[in-house]
N, C-alpha and C positions, 0 to 999 in steps of 0.2 A: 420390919414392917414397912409398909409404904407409908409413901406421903398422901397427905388426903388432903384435899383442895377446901375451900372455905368462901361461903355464897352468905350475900345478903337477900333479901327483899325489898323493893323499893314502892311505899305504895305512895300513888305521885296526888290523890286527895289529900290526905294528912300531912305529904313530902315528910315522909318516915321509914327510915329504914330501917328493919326488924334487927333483931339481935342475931348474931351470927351464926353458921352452922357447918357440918364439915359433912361431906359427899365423896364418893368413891371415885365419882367423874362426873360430866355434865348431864349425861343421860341420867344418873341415877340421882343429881340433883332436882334434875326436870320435873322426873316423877314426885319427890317431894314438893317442889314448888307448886305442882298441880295437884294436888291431895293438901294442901293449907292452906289457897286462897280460897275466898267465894266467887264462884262461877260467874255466879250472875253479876259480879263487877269485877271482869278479870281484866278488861280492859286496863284497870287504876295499877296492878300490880306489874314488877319487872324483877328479873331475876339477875342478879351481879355476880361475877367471882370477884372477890377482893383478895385471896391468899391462898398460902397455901401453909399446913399443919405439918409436922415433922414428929409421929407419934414416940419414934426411936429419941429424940432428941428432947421433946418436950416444948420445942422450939414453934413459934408462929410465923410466918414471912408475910407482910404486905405485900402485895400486886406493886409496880410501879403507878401501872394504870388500873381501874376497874374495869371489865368486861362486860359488857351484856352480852348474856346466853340466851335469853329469850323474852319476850314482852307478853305477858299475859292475851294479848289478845289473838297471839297467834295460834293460841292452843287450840286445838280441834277436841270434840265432845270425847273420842276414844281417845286422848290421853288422860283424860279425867277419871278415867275406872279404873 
């Protein structure tokens, strides 16, 4: 199996960040991250990798660093559909 990468949410009104999640890549995180915010305050959301998941292993990896992949408000209306 591959490894699968592992993204927060950061919504920066609340300064909370969602519980974890694991994605195939960052495109196909994207699309998740765009399909569970709210639009109309996508601005407030930002999408982080923090890790990476080892499905063979069972294992987790922290990031040294966190990544931002993208800032909610860069989304254009057709990545929403």
């Amino acid at each position: 199996m591959t490894t699968k990468y592992v993204y927060t949410i950061h919504d920066t009104v609340a300064d909370y960040y969602s519980p974890i999640f694991q994605a195939e890549n960052d495109n196909h995180a994207v699309r998740m991250f765009s399909q569970s915010i709210d639009m109309d305050h996508k601005h407030d959301f930002s999408l982080w990798l923090v890790g990476t998941f080892s499905p063979d292993k069972g294992s987790l990896k922290a990031s040294q660093q966190t990544t931002l992949i993208l800032h909610g408000k860069s989304l254009k209306k057709e990545q929403t559909q």
